[in-house]
Phi, psi and omega in degrees: 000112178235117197232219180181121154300142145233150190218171184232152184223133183304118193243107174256016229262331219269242156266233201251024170223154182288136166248150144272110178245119164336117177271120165261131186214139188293109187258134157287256171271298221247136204266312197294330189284307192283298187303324191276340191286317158355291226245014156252001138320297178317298173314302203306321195293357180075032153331279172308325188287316156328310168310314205258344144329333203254333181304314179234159183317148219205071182342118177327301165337287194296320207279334180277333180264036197243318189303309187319293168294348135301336178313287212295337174259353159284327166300288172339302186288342167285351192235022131282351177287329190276329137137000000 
């Protein structure tokens, strides 16, 4: 018996508004095995974080200085990277 989980993953790719596109994952055997591959898909696509961003209203203010302080740590991680 082989069947298929969906789950939704944010596609930000298209513009400045969120879309969902369907995540898919395979049951095999085992229904616990196809849910944990799920919801480690989910994580890697930022879903859950997205989720919890998404929970309360978010001030332009607070959001601009949220963007600001990911920039600067997205920098900090490229130029330890570059050594």
């Amino acid at each position: 018996m082989e069947s298929h989980i969906y789950g939704f993953a944010l596609d930000r790719k298209r513009d400045k508004h969120s879309h969902f596109r369907p995540i898919e994952v395979d049951v095999k055997d085992n229904l616990d095995k196809a849910l944990r591959a799920l919801k480690n898909r989910m994580s890697r696509e930022g879903v859950l974080q997205e989720l919890k961003k998404r929970r309360f209203f978010e001030k332009p203010s607070v959001k601009r200085k949220r963007k600001i302080r990911e920039a600067q740590k997205r920098l900090r991680r490229s130029l330890k990277r570059q050594g």
